[in-house]
KOLMI-37471 format. One record per residue (C-alpha): x, y, z; residue number from 0. Coordinates in Angstrom, 2 decimals, padded with zeros to 5 digits. Example, Ala and Ser with C-alpha at 12.3 -4.5 7.8 and 13.67 -1.06 7.14 Angstrom:
BEGIN
<<012.30 -004.50 007.80> 0>
<<013.67 -001.06 007.14> 1>
This chain:
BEGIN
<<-020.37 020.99 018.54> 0>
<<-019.78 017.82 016.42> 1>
<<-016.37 017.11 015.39> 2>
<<-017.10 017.78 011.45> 3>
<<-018.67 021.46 012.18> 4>
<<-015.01 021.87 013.86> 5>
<<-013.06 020.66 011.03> 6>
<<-012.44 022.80 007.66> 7>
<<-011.75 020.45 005.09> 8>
<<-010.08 022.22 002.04> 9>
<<-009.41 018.68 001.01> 10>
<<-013.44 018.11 000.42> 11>
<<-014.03 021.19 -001.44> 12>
<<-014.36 019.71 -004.99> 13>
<<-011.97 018.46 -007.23> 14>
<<-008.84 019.61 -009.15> 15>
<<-008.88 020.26 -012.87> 16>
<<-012.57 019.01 -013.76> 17>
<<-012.56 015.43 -011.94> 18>
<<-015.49 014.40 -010.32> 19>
<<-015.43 011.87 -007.19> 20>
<<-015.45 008.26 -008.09> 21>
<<-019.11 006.48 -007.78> 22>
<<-016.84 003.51 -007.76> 23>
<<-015.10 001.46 -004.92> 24>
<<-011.09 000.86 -005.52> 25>
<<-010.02 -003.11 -005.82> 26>
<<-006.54 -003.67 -003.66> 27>
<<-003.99 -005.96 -005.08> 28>
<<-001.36 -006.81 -002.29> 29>
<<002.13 -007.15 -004.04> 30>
<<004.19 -007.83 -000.74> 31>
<<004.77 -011.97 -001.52> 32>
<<006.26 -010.52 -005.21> 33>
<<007.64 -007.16 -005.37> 34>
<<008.03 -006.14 -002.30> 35>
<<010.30 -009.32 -001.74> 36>
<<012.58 -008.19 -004.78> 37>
<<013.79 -005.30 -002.50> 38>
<<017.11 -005.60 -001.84> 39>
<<016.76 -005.54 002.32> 40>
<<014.64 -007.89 002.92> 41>
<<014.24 -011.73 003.84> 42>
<<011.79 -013.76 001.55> 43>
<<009.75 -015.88 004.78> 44>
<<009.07 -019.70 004.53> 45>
<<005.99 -020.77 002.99> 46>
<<004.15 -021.23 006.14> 47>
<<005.18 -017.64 006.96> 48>
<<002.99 -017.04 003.49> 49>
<<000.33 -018.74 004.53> 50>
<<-000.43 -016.54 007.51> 51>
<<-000.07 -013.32 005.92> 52>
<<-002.35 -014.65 002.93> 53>
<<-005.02 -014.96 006.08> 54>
<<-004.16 -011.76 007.34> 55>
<<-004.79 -010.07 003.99> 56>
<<-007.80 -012.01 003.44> 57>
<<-009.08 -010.63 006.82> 58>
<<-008.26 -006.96 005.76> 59>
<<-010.36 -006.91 003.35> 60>
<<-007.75 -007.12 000.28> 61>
<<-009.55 -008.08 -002.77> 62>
<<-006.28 -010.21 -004.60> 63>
<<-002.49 -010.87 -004.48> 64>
<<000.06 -011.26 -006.31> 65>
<<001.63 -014.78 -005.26> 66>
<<005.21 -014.22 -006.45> 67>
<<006.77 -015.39 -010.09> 68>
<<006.32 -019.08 -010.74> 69>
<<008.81 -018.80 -013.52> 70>
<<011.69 -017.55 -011.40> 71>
<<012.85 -021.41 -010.68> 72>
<<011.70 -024.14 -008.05> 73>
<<011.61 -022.63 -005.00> 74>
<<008.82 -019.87 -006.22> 75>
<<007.19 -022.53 -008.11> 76>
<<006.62 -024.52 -004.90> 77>
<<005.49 -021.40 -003.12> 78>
<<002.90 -020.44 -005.22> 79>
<<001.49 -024.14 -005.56> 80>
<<000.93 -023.97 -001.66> 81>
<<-000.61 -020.80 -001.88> 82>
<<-003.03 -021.54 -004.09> 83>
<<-003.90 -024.50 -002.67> 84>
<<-004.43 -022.22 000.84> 85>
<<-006.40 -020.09 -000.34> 86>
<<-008.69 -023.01 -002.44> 87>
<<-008.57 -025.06 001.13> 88>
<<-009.52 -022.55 003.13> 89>
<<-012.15 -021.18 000.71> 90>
<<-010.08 -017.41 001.34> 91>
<<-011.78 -014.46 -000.60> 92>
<<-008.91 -013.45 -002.91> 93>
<<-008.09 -013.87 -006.18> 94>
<<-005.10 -014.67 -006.83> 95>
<<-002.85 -013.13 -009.48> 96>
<<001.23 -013.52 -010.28> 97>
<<003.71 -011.53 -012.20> 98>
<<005.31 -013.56 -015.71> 99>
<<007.85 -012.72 -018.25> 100>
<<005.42 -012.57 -021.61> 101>
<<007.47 -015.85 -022.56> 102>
<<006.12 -019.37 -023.06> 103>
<<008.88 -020.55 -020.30> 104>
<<007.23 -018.37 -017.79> 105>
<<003.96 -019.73 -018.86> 106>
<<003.55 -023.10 -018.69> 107>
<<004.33 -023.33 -015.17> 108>
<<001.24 -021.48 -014.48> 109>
<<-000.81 -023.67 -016.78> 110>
<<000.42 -026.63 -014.50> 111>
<<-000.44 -024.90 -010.96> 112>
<<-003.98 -024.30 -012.33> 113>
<<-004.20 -027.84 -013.55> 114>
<<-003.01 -029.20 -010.28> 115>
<<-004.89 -027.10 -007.92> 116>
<<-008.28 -026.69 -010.07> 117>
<<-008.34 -022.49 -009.89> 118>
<<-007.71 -019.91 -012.17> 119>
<<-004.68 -018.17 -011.59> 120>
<<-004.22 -014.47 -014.08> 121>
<<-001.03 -013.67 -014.88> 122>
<<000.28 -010.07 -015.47> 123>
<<002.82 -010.94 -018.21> 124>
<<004.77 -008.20 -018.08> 125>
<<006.87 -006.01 -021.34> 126>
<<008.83 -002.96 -021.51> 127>
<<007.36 -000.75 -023.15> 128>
<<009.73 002.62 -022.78> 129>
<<011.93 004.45 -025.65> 130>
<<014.54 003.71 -023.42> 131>
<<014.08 -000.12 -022.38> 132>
<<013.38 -000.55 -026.35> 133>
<<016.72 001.33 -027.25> 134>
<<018.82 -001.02 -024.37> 135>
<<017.28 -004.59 -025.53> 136>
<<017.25 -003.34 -029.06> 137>
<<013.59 -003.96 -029.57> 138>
<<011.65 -002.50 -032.31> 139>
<<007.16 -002.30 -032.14> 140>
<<007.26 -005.32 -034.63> 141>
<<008.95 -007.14 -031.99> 142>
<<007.00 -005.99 -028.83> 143>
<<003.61 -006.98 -030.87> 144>
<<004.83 -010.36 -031.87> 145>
<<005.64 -011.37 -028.50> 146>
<<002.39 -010.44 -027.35> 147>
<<000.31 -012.07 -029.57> 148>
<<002.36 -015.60 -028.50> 149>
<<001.78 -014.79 -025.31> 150>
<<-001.73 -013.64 -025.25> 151>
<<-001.75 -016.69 -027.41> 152>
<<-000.60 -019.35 -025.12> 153>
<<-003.13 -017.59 -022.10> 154>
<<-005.97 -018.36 -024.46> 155>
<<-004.94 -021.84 -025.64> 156>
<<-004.52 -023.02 -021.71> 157>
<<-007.74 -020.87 -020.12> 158>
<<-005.47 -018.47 -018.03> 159>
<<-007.03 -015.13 -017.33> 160>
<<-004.22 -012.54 -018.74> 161>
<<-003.55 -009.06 -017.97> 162>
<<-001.04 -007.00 -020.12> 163>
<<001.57 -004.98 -018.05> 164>
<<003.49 -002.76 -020.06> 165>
<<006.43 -001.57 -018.07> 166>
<<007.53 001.82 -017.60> 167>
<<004.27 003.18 -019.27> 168>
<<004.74 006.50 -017.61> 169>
<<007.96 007.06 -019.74> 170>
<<006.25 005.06 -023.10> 171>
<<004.74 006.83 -025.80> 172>
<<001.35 006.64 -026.86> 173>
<<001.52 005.14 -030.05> 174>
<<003.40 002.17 -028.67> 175>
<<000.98 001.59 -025.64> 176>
<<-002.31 001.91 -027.64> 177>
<<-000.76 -001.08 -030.19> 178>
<<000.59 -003.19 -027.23> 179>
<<-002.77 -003.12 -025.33> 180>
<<-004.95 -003.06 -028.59> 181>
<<-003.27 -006.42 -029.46> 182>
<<-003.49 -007.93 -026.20> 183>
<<-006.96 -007.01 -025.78> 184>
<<-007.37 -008.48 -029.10> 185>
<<-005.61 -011.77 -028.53> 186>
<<-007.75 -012.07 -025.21> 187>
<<-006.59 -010.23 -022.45> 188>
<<-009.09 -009.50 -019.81> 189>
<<-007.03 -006.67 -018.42> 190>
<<-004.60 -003.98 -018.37> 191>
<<-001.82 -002.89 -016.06> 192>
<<000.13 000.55 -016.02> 193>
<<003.44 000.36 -013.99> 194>
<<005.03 003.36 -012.97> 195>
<<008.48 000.93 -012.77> 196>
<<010.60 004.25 -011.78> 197>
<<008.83 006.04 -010.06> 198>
<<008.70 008.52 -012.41> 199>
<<005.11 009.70 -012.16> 200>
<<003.51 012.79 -010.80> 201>
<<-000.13 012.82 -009.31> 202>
<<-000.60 014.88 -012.64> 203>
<<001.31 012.36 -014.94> 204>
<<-000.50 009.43 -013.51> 205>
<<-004.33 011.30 -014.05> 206>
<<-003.40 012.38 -017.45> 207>
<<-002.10 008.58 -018.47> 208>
<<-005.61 006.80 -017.01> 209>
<<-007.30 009.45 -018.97> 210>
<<-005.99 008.61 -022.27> 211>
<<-006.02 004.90 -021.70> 212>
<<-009.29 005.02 -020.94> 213>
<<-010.53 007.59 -023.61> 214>
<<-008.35 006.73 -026.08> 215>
<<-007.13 003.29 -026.13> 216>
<<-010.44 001.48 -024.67> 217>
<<-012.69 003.89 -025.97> 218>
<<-015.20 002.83 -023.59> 219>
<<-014.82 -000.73 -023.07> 220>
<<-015.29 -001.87 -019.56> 221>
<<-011.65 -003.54 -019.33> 222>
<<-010.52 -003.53 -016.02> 223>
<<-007.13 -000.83 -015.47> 224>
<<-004.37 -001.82 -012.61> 225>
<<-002.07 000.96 -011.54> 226>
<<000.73 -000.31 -010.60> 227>
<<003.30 002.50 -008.77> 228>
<<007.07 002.37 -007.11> 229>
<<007.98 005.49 -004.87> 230>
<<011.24 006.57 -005.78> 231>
<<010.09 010.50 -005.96> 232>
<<007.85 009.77 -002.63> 233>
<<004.85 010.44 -004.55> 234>
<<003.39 006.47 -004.69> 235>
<<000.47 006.96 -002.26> 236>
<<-000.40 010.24 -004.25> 237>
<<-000.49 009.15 -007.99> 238>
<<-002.53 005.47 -006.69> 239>
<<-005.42 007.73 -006.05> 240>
<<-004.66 010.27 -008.47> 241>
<<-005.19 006.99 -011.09> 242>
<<-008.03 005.74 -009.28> 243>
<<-010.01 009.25 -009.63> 244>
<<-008.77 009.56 -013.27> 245>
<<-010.50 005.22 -013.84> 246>
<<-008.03 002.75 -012.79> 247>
<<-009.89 000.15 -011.19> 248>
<<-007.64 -001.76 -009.10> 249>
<<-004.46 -000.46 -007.02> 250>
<<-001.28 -002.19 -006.37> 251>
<<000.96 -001.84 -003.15> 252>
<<002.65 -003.71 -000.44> 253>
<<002.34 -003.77 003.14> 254>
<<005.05 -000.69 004.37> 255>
<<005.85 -000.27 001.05> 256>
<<008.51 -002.65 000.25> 257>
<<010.29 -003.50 -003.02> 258>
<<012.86 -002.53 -004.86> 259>
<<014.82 000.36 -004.69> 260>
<<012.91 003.17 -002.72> 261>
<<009.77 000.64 -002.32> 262>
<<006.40 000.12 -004.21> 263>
<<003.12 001.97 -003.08> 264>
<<002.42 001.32 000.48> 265>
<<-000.77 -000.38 000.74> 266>
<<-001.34 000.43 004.32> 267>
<<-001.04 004.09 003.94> 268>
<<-003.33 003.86 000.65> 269>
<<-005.86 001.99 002.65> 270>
<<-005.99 004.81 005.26> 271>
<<-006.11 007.47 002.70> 272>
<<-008.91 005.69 000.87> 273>
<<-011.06 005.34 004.06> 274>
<<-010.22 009.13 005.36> 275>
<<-011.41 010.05 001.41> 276>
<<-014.65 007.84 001.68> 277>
<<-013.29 005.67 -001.16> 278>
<<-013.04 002.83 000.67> 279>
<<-014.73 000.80 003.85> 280>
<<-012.73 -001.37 005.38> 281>
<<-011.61 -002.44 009.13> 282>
<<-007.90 -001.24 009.76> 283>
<<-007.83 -002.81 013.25> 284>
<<-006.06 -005.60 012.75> 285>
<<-003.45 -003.67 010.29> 286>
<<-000.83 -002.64 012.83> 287>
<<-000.58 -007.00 013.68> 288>
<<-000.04 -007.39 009.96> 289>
<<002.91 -004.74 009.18> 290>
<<004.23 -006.05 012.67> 291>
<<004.68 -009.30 011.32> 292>
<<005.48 -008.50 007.53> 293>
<<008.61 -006.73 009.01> 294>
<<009.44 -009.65 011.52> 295>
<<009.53 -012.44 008.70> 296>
<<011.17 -009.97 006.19> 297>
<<013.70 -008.57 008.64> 298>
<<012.39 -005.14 007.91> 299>
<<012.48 -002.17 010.96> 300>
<<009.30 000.02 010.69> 301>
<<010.84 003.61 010.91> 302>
<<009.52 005.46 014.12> 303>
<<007.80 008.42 012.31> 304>
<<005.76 005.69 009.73> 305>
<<002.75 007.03 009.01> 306>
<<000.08 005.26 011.45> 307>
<<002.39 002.06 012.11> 308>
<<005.53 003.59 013.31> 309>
<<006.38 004.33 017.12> 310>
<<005.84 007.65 016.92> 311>
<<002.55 008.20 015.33> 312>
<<000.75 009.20 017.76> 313>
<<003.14 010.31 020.21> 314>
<<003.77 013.67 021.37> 315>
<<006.06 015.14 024.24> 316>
<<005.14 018.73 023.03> 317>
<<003.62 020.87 026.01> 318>
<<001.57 022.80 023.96> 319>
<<000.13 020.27 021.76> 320>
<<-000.19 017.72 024.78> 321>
<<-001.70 020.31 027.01> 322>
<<-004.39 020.58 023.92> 323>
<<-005.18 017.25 023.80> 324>
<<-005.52 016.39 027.58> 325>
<<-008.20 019.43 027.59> 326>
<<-010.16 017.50 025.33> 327>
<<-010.07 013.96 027.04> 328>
<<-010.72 015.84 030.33> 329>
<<-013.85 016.12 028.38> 330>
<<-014.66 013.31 027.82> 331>
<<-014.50 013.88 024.31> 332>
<<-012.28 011.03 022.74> 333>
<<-012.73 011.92 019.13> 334>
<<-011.62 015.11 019.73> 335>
<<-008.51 014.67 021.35> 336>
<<-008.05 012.10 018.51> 337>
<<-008.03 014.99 015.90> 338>
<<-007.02 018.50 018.09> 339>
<<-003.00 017.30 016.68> 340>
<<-003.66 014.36 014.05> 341>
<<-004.87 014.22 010.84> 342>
<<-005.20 010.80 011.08> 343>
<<-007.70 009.39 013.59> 344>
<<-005.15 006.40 016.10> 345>
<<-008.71 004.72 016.31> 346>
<<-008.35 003.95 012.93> 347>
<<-005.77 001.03 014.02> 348>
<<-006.75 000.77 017.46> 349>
<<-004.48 003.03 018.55> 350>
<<-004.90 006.00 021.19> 351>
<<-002.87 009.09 021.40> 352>
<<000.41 009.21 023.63> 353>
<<001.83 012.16 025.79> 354>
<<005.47 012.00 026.67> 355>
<<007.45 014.10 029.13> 356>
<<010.62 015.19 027.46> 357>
<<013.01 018.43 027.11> 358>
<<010.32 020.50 025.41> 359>
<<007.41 018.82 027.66> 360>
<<005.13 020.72 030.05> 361>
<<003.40 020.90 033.44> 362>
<<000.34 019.22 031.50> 363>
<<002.59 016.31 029.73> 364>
<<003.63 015.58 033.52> 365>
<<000.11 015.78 035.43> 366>
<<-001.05 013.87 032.40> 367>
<<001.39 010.90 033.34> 368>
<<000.91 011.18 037.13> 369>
<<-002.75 010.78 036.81> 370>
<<-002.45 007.91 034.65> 371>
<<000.12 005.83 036.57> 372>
<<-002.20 006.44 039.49> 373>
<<000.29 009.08 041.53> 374>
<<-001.13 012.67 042.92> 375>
<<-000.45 015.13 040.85> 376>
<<001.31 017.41 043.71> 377>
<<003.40 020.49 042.42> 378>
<<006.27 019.12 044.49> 379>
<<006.67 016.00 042.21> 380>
<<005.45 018.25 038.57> 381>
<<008.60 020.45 039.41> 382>
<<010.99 017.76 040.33> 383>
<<009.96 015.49 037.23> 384>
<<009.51 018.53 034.73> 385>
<<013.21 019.96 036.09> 386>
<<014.67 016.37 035.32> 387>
<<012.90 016.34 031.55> 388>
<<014.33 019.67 030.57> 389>
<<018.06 018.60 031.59> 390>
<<017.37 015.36 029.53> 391>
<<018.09 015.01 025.91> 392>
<<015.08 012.51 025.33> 393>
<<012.29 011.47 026.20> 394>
<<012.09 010.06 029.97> 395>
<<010.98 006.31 030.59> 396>
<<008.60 005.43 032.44> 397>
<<011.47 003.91 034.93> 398>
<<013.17 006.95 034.52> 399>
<<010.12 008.89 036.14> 400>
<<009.51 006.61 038.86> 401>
<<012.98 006.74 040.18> 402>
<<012.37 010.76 040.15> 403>
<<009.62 010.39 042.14> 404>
C-alpha cells in the first residue's frame, strides 16, 4: 500500500474559515545578515563570513535578503557595499533588499551603494505605526504622513525601489495604516511590509490583517505584501503561512530563527512547512550545512530537540517506537520507516532516522545496533547490553556498547 493511502491527513481536508489554497508560490526574504544579528546572543561574522552564507542562500533557493542597515554607521555601510558587489560579481539570483530609518540620513547612503555598485538596492524604510509607539515618541498622523512623503520622496528622486514597513501593524489601527500605506503608495512605493515587531500576532490576527490590507487598503492593486513576524508567543512559523494563505506575497525569517528577543520567524522551519503543504518546491539538502554554519559564525548552539536541524530530530531510544520503525526498514521500505514516528520526512535534509539504546530502550533498539555495527545479534550480548542501558541514566555511546560487549 503506498505511503499516502496509509496516511490520514486532517491537515489536507480543506481550509479553515472560508480560505481557499493559494494558486500562488510564497517569495522568501532571508533576514539573518539584519535582524537576526540584532539579537542580543549572537556574534555579527566578518564580511567574508557574509559572503558565503549569501552563496548558501542563493543555492537554497531564497528569492532576496535583507543585507543589514547601511545607515547604522561604517562598519554596516562597508558590509553591505561588499555584498552587493558579491552578489553583482557572481551574477547570484537574489535581490537584494535592506532595512532604513524613513530619514534622509538613512537614505543617502543607499543612494551611494547603488551608484557605486550599478544595482538597485529597495529599502524597507521602516515607521511605527502603533497607539502605543505614537503615544511614547509623541507622534501625531500629521507627523507619521509627513515623514513619509519625504521619504517616499527622496526614494523617487534617487531611483530606489521603496517598500513601506509600518511597525507594529498588528497592534496599529486601521485608520492609521490605510493613510500611511495610501501615501506611500502614492509617493511611489512599490511595496508594503506588515511587521508583527512583538510578536503579538495570532494565526487568526495575522489572516484577518492581510485580509483587510488587501481588501481594503489596496482594493485590488497588485502591490506586492511582506509579512514580516518575531516569535515571542511561539506562533512565528504559524501566522507566516497564516499571511501567506490570507495574500502576503513574500515571507520574512532567518535561518534558526534568530533576532531579537525570542527570535524572528525561522526560515528553515517555514521552508519545511511550505514544502510538506505543497506551497513551495525547493531542495532542503544542503539546509542542515547552512544552519551549521550560521550558528558557528554567530556563536549560536542549535538546541537538540530543533525541529529538523537539532541532534535529536530524528533520534529515538524508545523500544516501542524503534521496534516500529526497524519493522519497516526490514522491509525494505525506507519511506515508511521515515514516517511510522515523524511527521517530518529526515530525507527532507538528508537525514535518516536514528535508534538509540537507552534506559527505556528495547531488545529491538539493541539488535538494531548489533546488526549495524556488523556484530551477531546473539541473546547473550542483547541481555548484557540491554541490562547495562536500563541501569544507565542516558543514552549509551557507541564506546560505551563496545566495551559491554
Amino acid at each position: 500500500m503506498a505511503l499516502n493511502e496509509l496516511i490520514h491527513d486532517w491537515n489536507a481536508k480543506g481550509c479553515v474559515q472560508g480560505d481557499t489554497r493559494p494558486n500562488r508560490v510564497p517569495l522568501l526574504d532571508d533576514e539573518t545578515l539584519r535582524d537576526g544579528l540584532q539579537s542580543p546572543s549572537v556574534r555579527d561574522p566578518d564580511i567574508p563570513a557574509k559572503r558565503d552564507l549569501l552563496h548558501r542562500l542563493a543555492k537554497l533557493g531564497i528569492h532576496s535578503v535583507d543585507l543589514g542597515m547601511p545607515g547604522a554607521g561604517p562598519k554596516a555601510m562597508a558590509a553591505v557595499k561588499a555584498l552587493m558587489a558579491e552578489i553583482r560579481d557572481y551574477r547570484l539570483p537574489i535581490h537584494p533588499n535592506v532595512a532604513v530609518r524613513t530619514l534622509e540620513a538613512d537614505l543617502i547612503p543607499v543612494a551611494e551603494i547603488q551608484q557605486k555598485t550599478g544595482m538597485a538596492l529597495e529599502v524597507g524604510a521602516f515607521l511605527g505605526s502603533s497607539p502605543v509607539r505614537m503615544d511614547v515618541e509623541d507622534w501625531d498622523l500629521e507627523f507619521l504622513l509627513v515623514t513619509v512623503r519625504k521619504a517616499m520622496a527622496f526614494c523617487r528622486r534617487n531611483h530606489i525601489p521603496a517598500m513601506m514597513v509600518t511597525e507594529d501593524t498588528t497592534r496599529s489601527k486601521p485608520e492609521v495604516l490605510r493613510a500611511i500605506y495610501r501615501t506611500a503608495l502614492d509617493e511611489g512605493a512599490q511595496a508594503i511590509c506588515l511587521s508583527d515587531t512583538c510578536g503579538h500576532a495570532t494565526p487568526a490576527g495575522a489572516r484577518n490583517l492581510v485580509r483587510f490590507i488587501r481588501e481594503d487598503v489596496l482594493e485590488g492593486k497588485d502591490i506586492r505584501i511582506d509579512w514580516h513576524g518575531h516569535n515571542d508567543r511561539g506562533l512565528g512559523v504559524a501566522n507566516a503561512i497564516a499571511a501567506f494563505e490570507a495574500g502576503a506575497d513574500r515571507l520574512h525569517g532567518s535561518i534558526l530563527g534568530i533576532g531579537e528577543r525570542c527570535g524572528n520567524v525561522a526560515l528553515d522551519q517555514l521552508m519545511m512547512n511550505l514544502i510538506l503543504m505543497d506551497y513551495w518546491h525547493g531542495d532542503l539538502s544542503d539546509l542542515p550545512a547552512l544552519a551549521e554554519r550560521v550558528a558557528e559564525l554567530c556563536d549560536f548552539e542549535i538546541p537538540a530537540n530543533y525541529p529538523v536541524l537539532g541532534r535529536d530530530a530524528f533520534r529515538t531510544g524508545t523500544g516501542v517506537h524503534a521496534a516500529a520503525i526497524i519493522k519497516a526498514l526490514h522491509r525494505g521500505d525506507s519511506a515508511l520507516a521515515d514516517a511510522v514516528y515523524s511527521g517530518v520526512p529526515a530525507s527532507l535534509v538528508n537525514r535518516r532516522q536514528e535508534i538509540e539504546i537507552g534506559p527505556v530502550a528495547g531488545h529491538s533498539n539493541v539488535t538494531y545496533w548489533l546488526e549495524l555495527n556488523g556484530f551477531d545479534s546473539s541473546t547473550d550480548r542483547i541481555e548484557r547490553i540491554l541490562k547495562l542501558a536500563k541501569q544507565s541514566a542516558r543514552i549509551l555511546t557507541d564506546d560505551e556498547i563496545r566495551a559491554a560487549l
